[in-house]
C-alpha positions in Angstrom: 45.1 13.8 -42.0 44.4 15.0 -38.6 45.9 18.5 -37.0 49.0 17.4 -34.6 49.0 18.9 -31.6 52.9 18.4 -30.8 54.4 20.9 -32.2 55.6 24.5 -31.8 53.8 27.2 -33.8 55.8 29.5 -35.6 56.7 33.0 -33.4 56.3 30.8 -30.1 60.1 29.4 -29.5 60.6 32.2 -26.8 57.5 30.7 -24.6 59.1 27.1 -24.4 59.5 25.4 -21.0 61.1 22.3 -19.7 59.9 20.4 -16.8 62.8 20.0 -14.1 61.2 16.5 -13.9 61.1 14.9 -16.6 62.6 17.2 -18.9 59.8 17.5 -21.5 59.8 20.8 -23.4 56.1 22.6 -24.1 55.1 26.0 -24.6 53.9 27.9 -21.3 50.3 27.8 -22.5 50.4 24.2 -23.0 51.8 24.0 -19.5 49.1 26.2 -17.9 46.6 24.3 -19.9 47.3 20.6 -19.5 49.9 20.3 -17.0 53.0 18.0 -17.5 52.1 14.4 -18.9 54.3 12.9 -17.0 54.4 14.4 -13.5 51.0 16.1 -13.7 49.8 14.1 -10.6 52.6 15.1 -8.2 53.6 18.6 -9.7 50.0 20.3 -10.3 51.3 22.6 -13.0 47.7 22.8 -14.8 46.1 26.1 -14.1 48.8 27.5 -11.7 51.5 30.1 -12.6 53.2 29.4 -9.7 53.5 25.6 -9.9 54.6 26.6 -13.6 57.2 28.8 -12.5 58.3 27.0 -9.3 58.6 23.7 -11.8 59.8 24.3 -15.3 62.2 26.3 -16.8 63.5 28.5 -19.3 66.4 27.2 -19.4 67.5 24.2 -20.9 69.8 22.8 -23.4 69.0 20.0 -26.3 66.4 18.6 -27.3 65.3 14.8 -28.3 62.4 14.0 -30.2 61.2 10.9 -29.0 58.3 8.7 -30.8 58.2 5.3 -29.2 60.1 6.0 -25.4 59.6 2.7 -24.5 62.0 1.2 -27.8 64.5 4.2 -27.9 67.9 3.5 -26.5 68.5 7.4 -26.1 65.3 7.4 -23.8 66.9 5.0 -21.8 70.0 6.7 -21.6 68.5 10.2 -21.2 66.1 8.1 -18.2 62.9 8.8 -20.6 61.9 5.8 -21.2 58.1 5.0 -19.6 57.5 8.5 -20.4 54.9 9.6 -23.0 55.8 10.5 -26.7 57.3 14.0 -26.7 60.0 16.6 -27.3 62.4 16.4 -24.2 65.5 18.5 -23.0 69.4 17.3 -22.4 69.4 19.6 -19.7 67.3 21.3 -17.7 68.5 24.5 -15.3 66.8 25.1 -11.7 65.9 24.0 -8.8 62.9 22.3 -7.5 61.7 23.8 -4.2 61.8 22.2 -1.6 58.2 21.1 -0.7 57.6 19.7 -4.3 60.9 17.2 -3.7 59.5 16.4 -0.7 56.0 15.2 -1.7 57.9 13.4 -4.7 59.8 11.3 -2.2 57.7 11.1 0.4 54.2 10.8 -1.0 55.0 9.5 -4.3 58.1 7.5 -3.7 60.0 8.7 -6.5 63.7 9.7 -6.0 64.6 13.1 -7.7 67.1 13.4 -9.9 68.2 17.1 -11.2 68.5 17.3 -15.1 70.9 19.5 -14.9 73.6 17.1 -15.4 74.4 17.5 -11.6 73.4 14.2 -10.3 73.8 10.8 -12.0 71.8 7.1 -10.9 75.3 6.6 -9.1 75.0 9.6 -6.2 
């Protein structure tokens, strides 16, 4: 059977962070290491503390464990569907600055939500 990589070692809960994105939860190494999977191009965590601090968070509340995004109603509903396979927040606390919402509208023509439970698909 081979060694999963998705998962949370024992002794590392207090170094999880979720991406104010997407909402995906990963430890901070996995972060600095690989970047988000899912907003990687826009948000150029990989290799930057400050990206990292500027774009996830320590805060967030729930999490989903999602296998198949693309077939899960929850993913849907949670706006996680066309993401990858992944552990994922309800909630996510902070703000994005500024300059990274910019490029994501702007360059990237994606429309930011907060997952903070702030903003909904209707604002």
């Amino acid at each position: 059977m081979a060694e999963s990589t998705s998962f949370v070692p024992t002794g590392q809960h207090r170094n999880l962070r979720a991406c104010m994105v997407c909402a995906i939860v990963r430890t901070t190494s996995e972060f600095i290491k690989h970047g988000c999977p899912n907003c990687e191009e826009f948000l150029h965590i990989a290799g930057s503390p400050d990206q990292l601090a500027d774009c996830t968070s320590q805060v967030f509340e729930g999490l989903i464990a999602l296998a198949d995004p693309s077939k899960s109603w929850v993913a849907k509903w949670q706006r996680l569907d066309g993401y990858v396979k992944g552990v994922y927040a309800t909630k996510v606390s902070g703000t994005l600055p500024d300059e990274v919402v910019a490029v994501m509208e702007d360059e990237m023509r994606i429309r930011y939500l907060p997952r903070d439970g702030t903003a909904t698909e209707a604002d």
